[in-house]
VMD Tcl script that builds the backbone (N, CA, C; Angstrom):
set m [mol new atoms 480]
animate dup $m
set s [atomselect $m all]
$s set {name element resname resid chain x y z} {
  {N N UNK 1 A 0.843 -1.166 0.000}
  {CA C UNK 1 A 0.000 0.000 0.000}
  {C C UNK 1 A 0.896 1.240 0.000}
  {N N UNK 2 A 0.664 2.185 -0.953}
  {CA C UNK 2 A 1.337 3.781 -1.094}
  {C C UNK 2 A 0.690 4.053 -0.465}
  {N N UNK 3 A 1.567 5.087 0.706}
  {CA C UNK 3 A 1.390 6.493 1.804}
  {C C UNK 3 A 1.870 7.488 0.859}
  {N N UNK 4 A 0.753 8.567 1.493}
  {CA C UNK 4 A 0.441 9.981 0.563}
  {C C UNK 4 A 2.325 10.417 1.606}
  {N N UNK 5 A 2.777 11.328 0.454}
  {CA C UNK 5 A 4.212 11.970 0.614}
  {C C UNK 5 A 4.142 12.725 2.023}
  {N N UNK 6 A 5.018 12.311 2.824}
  {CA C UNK 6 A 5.518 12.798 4.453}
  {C C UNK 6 A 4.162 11.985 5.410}
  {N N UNK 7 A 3.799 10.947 5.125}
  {CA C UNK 7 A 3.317 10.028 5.830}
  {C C UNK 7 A 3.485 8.349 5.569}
  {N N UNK 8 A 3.682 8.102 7.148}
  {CA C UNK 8 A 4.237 6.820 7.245}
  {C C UNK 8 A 3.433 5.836 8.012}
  {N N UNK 9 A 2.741 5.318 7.078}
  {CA C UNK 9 A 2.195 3.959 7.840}
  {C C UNK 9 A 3.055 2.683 8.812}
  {N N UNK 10 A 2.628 2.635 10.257}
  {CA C UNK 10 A 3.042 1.781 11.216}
  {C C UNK 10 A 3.020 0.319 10.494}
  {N N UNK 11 A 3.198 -0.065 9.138}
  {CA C UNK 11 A 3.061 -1.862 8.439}
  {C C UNK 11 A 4.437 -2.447 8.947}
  {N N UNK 12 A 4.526 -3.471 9.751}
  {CA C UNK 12 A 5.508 -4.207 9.679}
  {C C UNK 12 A 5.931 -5.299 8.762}
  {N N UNK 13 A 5.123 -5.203 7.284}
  {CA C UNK 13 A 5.269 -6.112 6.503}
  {C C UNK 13 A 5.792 -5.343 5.328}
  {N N UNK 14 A 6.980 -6.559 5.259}
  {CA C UNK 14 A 7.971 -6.109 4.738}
  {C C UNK 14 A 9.207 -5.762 4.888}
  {N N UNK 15 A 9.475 -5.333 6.623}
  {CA C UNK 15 A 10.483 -4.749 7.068}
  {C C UNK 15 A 10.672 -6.445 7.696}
  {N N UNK 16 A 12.435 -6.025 7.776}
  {CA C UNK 16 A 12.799 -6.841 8.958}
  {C C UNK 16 A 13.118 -6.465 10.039}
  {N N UNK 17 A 12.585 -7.117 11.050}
  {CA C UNK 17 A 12.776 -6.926 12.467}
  {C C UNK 17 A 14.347 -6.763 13.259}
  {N N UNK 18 A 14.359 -5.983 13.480}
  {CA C UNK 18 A 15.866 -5.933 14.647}
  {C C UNK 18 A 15.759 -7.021 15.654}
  {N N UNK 19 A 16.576 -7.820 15.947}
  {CA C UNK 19 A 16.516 -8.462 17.238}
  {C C UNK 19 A 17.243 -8.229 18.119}
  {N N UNK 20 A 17.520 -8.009 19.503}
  {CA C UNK 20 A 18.463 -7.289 20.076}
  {C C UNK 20 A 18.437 -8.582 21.428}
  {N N UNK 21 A 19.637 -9.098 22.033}
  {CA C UNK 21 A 19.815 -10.115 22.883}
  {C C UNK 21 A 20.154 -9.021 24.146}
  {N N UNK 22 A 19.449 -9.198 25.122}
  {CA C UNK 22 A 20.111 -8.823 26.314}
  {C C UNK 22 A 19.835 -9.506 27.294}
  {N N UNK 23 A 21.285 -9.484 27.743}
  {CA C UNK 23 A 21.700 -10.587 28.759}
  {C C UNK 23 A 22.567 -10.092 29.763}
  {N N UNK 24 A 22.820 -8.541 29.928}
  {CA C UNK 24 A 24.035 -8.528 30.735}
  {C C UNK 24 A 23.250 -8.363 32.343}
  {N N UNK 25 A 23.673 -9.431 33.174}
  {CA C UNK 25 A 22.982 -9.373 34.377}
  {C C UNK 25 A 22.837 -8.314 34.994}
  {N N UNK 26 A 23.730 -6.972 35.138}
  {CA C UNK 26 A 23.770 -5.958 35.849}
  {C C UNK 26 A 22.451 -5.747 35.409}
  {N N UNK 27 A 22.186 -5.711 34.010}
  {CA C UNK 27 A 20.666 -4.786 33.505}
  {C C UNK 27 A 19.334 -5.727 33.579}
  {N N UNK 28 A 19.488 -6.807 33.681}
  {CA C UNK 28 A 18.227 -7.397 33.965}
  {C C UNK 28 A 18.280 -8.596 34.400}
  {N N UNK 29 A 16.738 -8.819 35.080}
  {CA C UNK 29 A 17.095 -10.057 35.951}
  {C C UNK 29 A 16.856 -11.442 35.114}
  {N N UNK 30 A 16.469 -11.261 33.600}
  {CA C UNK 30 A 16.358 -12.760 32.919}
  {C C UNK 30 A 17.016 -12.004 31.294}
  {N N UNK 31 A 17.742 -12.755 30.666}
  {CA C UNK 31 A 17.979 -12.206 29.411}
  {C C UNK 31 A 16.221 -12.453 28.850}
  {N N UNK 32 A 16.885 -11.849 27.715}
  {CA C UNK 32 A 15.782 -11.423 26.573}
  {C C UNK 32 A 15.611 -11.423 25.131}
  {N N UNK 33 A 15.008 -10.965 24.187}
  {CA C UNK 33 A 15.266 -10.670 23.033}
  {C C UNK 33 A 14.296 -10.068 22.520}
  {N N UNK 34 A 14.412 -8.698 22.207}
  {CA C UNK 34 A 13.082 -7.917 21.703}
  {C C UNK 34 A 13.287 -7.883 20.295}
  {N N UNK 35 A 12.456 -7.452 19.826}
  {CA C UNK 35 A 12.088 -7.210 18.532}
  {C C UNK 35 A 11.872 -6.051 17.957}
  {N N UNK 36 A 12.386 -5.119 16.868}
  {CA C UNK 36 A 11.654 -4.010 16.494}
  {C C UNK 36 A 11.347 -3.870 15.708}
  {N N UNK 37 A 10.734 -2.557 14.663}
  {CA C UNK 37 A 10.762 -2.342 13.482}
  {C C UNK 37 A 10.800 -0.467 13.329}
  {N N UNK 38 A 11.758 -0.346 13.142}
  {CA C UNK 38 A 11.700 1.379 13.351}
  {C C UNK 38 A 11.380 1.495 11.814}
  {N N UNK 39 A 10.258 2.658 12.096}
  {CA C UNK 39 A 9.125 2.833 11.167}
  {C C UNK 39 A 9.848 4.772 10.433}
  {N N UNK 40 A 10.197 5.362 11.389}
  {CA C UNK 40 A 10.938 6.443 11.123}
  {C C UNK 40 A 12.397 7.049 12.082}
  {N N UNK 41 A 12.886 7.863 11.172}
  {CA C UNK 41 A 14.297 8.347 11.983}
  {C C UNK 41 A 14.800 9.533 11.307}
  {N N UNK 42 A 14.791 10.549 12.620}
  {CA C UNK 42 A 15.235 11.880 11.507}
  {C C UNK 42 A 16.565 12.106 13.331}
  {N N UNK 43 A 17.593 11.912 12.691}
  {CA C UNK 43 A 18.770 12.136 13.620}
  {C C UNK 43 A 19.375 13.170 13.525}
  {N N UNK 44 A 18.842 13.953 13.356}
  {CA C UNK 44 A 18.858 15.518 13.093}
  {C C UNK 44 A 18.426 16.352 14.375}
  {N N UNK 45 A 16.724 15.526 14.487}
  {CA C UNK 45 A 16.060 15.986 15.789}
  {C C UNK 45 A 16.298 14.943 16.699}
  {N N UNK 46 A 17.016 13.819 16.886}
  {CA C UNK 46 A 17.291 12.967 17.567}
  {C C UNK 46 A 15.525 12.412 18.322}
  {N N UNK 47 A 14.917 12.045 16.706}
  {CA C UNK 47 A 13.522 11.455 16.753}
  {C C UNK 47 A 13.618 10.112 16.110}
  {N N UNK 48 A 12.851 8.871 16.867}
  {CA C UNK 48 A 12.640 7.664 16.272}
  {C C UNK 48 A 11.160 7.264 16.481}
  {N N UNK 49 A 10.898 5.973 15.906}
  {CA C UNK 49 A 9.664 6.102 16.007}
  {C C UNK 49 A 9.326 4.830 15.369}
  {N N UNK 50 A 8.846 3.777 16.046}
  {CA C UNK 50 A 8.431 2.128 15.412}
  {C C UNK 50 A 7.615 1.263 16.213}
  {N N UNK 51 A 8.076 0.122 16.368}
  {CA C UNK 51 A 7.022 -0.637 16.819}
  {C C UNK 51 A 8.200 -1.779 17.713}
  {N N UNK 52 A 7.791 -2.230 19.083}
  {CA C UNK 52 A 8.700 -2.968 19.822}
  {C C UNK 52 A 7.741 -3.818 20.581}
  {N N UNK 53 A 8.704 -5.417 20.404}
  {CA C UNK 53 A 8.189 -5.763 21.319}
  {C C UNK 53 A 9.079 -6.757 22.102}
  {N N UNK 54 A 8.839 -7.627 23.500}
  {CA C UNK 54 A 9.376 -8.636 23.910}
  {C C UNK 54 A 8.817 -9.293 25.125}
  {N N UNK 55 A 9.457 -9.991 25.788}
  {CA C UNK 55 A 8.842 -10.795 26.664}
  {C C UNK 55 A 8.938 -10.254 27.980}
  {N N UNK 56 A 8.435 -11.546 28.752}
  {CA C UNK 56 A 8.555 -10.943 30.082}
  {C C UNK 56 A 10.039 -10.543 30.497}
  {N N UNK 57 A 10.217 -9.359 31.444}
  {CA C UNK 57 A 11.538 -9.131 31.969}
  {C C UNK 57 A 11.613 -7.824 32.614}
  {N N UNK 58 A 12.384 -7.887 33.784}
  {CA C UNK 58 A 12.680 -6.659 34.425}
  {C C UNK 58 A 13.833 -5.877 33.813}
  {N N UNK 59 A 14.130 -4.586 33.848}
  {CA C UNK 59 A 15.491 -4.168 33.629}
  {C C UNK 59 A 15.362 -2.824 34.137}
  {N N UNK 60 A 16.824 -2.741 34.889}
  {CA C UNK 60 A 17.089 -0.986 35.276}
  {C C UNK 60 A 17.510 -0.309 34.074}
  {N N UNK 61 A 16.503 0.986 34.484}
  {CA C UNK 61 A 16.278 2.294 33.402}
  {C C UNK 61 A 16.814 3.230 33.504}
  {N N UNK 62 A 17.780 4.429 32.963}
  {CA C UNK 62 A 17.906 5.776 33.425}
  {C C UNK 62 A 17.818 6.486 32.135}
  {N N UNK 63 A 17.053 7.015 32.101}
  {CA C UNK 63 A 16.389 7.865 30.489}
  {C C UNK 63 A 16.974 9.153 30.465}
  {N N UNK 64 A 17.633 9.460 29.418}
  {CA C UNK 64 A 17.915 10.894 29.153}
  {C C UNK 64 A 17.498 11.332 27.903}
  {N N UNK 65 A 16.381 10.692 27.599}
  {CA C UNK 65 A 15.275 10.642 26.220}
  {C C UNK 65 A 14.112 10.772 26.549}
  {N N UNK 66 A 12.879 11.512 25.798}
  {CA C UNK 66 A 11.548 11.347 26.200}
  {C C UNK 66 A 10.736 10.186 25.376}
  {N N UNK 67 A 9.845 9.383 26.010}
  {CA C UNK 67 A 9.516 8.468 25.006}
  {C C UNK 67 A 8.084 8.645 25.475}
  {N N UNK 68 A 7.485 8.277 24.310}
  {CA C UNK 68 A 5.536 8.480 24.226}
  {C C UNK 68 A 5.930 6.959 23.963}
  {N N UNK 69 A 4.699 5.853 24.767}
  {CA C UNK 69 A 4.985 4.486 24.016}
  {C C UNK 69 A 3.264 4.408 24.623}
  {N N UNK 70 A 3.169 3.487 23.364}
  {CA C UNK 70 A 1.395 3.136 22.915}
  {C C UNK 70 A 1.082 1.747 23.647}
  {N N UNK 71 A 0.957 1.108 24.505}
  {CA C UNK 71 A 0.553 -0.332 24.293}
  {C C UNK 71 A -0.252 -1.201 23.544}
  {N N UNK 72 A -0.214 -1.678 22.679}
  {CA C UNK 72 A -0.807 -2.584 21.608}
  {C C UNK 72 A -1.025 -3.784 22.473}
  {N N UNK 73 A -0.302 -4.649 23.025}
  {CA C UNK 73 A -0.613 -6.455 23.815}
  {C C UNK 73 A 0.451 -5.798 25.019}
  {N N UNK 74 A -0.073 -6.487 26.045}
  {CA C UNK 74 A 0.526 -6.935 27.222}
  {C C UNK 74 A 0.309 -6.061 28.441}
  {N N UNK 75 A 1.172 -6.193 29.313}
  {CA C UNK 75 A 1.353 -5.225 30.442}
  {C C UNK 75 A 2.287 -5.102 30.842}
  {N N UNK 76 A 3.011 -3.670 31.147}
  {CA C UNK 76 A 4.012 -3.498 31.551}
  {C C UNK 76 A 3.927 -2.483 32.919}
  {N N UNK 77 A 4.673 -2.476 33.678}
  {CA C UNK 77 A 5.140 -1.702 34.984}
  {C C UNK 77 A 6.100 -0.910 35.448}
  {N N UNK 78 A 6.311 0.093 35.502}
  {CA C UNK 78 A 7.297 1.375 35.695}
  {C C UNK 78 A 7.001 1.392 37.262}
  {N N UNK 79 A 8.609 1.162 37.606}
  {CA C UNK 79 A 8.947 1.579 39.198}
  {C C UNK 79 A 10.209 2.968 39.172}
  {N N UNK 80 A 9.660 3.938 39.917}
  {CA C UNK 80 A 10.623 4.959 40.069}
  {C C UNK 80 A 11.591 4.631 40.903}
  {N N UNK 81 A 12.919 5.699 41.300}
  {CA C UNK 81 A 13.955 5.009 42.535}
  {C C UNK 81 A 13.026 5.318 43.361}
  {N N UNK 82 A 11.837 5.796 43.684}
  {CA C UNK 82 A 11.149 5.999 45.496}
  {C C UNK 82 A 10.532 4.829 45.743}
  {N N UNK 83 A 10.545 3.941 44.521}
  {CA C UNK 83 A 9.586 3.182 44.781}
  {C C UNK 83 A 7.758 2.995 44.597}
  {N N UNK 84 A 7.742 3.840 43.558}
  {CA C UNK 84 A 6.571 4.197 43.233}
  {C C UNK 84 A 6.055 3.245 41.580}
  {N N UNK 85 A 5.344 3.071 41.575}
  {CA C UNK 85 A 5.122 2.160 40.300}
  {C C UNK 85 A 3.662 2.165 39.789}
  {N N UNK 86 A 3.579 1.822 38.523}
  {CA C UNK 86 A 2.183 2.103 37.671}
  {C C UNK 86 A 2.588 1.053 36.701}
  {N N UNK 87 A 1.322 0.471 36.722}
  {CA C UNK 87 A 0.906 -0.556 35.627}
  {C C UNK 87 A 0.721 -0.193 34.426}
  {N N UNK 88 A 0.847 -0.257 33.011}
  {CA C UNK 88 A 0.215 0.225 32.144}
  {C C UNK 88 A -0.258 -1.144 30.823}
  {N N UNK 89 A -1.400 -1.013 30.336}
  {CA C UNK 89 A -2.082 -2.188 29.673}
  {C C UNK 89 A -2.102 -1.902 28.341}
  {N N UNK 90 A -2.967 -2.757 27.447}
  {CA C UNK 90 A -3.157 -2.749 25.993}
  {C C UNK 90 A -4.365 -1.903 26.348}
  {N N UNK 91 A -3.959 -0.866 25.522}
  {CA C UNK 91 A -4.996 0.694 24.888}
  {C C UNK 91 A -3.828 1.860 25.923}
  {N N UNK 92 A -3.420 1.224 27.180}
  {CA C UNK 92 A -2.751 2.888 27.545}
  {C C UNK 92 A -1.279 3.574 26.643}
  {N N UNK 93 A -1.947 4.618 26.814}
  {CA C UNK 93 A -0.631 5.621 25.908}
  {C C UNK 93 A 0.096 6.539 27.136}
  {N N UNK 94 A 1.381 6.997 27.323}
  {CA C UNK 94 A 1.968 7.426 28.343}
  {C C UNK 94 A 3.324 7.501 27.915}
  {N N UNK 95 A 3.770 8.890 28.713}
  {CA C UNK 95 A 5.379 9.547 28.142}
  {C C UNK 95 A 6.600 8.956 29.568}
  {N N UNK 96 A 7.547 8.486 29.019}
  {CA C UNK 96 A 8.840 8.064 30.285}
  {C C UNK 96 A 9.258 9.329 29.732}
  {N N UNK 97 A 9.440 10.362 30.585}
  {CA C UNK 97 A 10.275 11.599 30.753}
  {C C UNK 97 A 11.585 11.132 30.988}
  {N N UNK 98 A 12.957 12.100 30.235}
  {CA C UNK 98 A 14.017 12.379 30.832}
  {C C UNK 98 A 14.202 12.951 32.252}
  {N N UNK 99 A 15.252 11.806 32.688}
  {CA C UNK 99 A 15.203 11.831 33.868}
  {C C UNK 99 A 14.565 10.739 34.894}
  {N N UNK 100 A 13.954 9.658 33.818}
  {CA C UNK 100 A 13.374 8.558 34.812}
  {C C UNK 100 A 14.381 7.814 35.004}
  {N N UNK 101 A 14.413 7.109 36.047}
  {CA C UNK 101 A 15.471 6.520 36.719}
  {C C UNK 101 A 14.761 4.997 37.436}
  {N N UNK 102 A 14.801 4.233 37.387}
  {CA C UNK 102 A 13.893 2.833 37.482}
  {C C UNK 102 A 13.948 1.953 36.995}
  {N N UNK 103 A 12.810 0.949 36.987}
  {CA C UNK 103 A 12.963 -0.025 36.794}
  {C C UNK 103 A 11.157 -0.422 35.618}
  {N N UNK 104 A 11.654 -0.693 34.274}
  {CA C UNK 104 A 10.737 -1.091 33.417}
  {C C UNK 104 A 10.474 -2.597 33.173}
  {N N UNK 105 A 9.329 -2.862 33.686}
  {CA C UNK 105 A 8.788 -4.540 33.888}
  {C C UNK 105 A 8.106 -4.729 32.717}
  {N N UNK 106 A 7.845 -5.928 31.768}
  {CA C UNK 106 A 7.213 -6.073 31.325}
  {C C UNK 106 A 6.869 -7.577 32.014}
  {N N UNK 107 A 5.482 -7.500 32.589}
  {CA C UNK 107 A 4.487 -8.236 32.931}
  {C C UNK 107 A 4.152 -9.612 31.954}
  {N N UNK 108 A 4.358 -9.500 30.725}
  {CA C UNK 108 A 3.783 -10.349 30.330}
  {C C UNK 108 A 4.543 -9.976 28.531}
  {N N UNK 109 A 3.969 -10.897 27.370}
  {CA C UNK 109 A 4.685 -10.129 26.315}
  {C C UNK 109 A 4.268 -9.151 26.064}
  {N N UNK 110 A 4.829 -7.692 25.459}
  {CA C UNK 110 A 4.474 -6.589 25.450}
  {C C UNK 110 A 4.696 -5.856 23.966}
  {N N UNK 111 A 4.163 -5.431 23.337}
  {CA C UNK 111 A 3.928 -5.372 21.955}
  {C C UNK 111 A 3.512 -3.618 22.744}
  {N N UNK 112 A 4.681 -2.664 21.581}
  {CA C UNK 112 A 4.300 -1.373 22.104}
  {C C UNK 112 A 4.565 -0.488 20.831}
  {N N UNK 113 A 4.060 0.670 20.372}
  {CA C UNK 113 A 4.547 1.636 19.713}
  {C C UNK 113 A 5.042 2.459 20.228}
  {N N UNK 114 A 6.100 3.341 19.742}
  {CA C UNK 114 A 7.261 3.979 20.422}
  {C C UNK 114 A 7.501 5.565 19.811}
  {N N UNK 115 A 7.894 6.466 20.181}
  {CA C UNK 115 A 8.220 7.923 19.654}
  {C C UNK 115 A 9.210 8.605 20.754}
  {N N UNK 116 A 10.411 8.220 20.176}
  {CA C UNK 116 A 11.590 8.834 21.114}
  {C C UNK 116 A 12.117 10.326 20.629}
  {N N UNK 117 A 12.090 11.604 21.652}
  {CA C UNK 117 A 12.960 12.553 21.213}
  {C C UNK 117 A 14.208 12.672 22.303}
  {N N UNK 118 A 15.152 12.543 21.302}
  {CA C UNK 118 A 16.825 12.636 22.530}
  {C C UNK 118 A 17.442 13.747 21.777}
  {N N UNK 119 A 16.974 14.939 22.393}
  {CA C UNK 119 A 17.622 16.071 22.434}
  {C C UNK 119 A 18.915 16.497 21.205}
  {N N UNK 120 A 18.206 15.962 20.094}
  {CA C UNK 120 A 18.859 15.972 18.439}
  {C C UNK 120 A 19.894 15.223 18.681}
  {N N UNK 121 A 20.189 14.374 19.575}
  {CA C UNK 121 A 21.948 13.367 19.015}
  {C C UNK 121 A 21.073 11.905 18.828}
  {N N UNK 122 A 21.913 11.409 17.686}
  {CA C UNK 122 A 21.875 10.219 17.006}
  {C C UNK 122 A 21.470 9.463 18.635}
  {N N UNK 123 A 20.488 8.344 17.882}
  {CA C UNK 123 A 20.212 7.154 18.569}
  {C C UNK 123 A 20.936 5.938 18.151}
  {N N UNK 124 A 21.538 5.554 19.729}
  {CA C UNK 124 A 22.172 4.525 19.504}
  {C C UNK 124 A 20.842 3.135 19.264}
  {N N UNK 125 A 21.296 2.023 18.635}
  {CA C UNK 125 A 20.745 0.564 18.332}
  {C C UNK 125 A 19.677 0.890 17.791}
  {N N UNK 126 A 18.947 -0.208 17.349}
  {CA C UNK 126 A 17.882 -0.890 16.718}
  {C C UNK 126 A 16.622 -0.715 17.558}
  {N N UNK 127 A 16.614 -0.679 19.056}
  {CA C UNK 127 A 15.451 -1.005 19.713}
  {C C UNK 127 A 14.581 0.103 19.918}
  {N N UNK 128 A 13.786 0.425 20.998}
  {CA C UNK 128 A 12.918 1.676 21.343}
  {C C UNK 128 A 13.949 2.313 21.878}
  {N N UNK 129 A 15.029 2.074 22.881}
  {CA C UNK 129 A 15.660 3.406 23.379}
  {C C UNK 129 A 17.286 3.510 23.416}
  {N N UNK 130 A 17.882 5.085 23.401}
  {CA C UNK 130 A 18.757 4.998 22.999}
  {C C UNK 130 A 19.175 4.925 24.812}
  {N N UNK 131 A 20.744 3.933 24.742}
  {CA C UNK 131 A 20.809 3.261 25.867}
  {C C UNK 131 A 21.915 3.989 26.026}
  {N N UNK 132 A 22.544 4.416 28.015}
  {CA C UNK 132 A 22.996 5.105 28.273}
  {C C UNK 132 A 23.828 4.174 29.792}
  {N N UNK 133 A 24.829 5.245 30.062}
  {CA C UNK 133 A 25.486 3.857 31.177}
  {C C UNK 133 A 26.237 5.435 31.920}
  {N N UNK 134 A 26.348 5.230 33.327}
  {CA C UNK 134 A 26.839 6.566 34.196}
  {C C UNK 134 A 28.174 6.743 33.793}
  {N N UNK 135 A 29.022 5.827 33.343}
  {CA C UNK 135 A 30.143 6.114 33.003}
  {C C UNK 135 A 30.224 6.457 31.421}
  {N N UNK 136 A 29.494 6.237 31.042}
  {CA C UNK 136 A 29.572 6.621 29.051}
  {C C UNK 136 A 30.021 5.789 28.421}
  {N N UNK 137 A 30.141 4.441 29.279}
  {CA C UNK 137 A 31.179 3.225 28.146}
  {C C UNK 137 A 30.406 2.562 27.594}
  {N N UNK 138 A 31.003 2.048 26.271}
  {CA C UNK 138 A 30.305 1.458 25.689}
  {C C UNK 138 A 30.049 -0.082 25.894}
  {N N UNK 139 A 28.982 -0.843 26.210}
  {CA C UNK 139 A 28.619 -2.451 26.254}
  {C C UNK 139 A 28.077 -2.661 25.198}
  {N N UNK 140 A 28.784 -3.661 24.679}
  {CA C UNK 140 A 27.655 -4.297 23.204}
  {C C UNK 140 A 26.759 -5.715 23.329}
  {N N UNK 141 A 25.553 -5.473 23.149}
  {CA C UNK 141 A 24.817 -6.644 23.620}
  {C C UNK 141 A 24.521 -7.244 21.934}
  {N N UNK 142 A 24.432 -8.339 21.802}
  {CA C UNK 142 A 24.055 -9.219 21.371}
  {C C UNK 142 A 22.797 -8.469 19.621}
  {N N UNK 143 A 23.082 -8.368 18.298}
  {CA C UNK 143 A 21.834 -8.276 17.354}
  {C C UNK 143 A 21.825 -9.116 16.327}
  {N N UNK 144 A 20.728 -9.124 15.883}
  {CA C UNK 144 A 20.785 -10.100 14.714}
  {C C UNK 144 A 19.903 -9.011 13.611}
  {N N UNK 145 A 20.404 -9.311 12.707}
  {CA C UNK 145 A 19.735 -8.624 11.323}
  {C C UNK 145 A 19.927 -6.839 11.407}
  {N N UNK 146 A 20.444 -6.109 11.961}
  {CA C UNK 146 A 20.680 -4.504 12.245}
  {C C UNK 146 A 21.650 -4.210 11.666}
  {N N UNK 147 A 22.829 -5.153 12.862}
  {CA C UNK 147 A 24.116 -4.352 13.354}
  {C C UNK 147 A 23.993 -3.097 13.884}
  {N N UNK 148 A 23.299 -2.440 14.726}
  {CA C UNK 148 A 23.704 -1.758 15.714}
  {C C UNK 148 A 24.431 -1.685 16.730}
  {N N UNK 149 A 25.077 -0.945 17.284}
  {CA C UNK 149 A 25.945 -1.073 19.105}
  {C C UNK 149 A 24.585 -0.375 19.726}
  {N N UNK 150 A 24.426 -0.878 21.029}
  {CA C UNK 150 A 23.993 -0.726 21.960}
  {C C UNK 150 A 24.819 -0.523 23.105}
  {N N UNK 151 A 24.567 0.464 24.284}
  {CA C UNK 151 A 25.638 0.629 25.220}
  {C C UNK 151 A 24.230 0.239 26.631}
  {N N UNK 152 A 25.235 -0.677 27.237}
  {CA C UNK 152 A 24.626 -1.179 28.666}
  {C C UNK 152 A 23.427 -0.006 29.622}
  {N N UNK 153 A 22.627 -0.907 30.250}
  {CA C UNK 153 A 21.877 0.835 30.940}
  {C C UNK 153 A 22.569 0.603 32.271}
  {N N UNK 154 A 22.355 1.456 33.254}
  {CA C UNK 154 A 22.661 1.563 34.381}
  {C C UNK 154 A 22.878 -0.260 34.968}
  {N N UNK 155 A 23.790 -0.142 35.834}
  {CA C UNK 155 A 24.018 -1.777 36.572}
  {C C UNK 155 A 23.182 -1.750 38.213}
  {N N UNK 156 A 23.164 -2.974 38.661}
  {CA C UNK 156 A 22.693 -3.155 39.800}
  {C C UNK 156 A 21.119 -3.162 39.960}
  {N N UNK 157 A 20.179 -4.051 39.088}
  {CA C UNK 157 A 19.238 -3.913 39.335}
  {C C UNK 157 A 18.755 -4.868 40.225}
  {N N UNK 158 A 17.664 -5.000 40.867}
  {CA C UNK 158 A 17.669 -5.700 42.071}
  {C C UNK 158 A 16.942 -6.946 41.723}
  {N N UNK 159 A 17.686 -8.058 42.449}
  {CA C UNK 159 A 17.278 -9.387 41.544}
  {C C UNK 159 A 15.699 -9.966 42.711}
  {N N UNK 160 A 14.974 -10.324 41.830}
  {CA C UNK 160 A 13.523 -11.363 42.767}
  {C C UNK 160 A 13.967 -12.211 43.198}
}
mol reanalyze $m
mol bondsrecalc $m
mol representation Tube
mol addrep $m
């Protein structure tokens, strides 16, 4: 199907999916493997914008990106460092502000649409977010079909 000029239909058919392996224990308490399909990218405004999904899994967060993400399937759970947390389901829409610092659960598999702005610098990897570490070093986790680098998120998340 043709989209009228400067519009982009969310079709994942056709594209291939990013797969991204993460496994480094500091960042979560079960490896993983999500899936994406970035639908747009203007790294100019340090804007992305696609479709993600993966399984169950905890992982520590520290965002210095704003992200709008849609839920399509599943449920997922945002814990702040106070300890504060919110569920969010299939139909809720909701922004992770720069500056969240936590812990992002997905409950169950989670199928989400995504719209990241990071303050006009290039996004690192394939997935929904561009990943960040207190020291700035780079960790490379695990892709299939991209080739992107990904850099580790914050370490020490707290194991169940």
């Amino acid at each position: 199907m043709k989209n009228p000029e400067h519009v982009i239909g969310f079709d994942t058919a056709g594209i291939a999916p990013c797969e991204t392996v993460v496994d480094d224990p500091a960042a979560v308490d079960t490896p993983y493997t999500s899936r994406s399909w970035r639908q747009f990218e203007n790294s100019e405004k340090g804007a992305s914008a696609g479709i993600w999904e993966a399984g169950p899994h905890k992982e520590r967060c520290k965002c210095d990106y704003d992200e709008l993400c849609h839920i399509l399937e599943g449920d997922v759970r945002l814990t702040d460092a106070a300890g504060t947390s919110r569920t969010f389901g299939a139909g809720d829409s909701f922004v992770v502000a720069a500056g969240f610092d936590g812990i992002w659960e997905n409950l169950t598999d989670v199928r989400k649409v995504f719209f990241i702005l990071s303050s006009g610098r290039a996004l690192s990897g394939c997935g929904s977010v561009p990943e960040t570490h207190p020291e700035d070093r780079p960790v490379r986790y695990a892709h299939r079909g991209c080739g992107f680098p990904h850099r580790a998120r914050p370490p020490e998340l707290p194991r169940r």
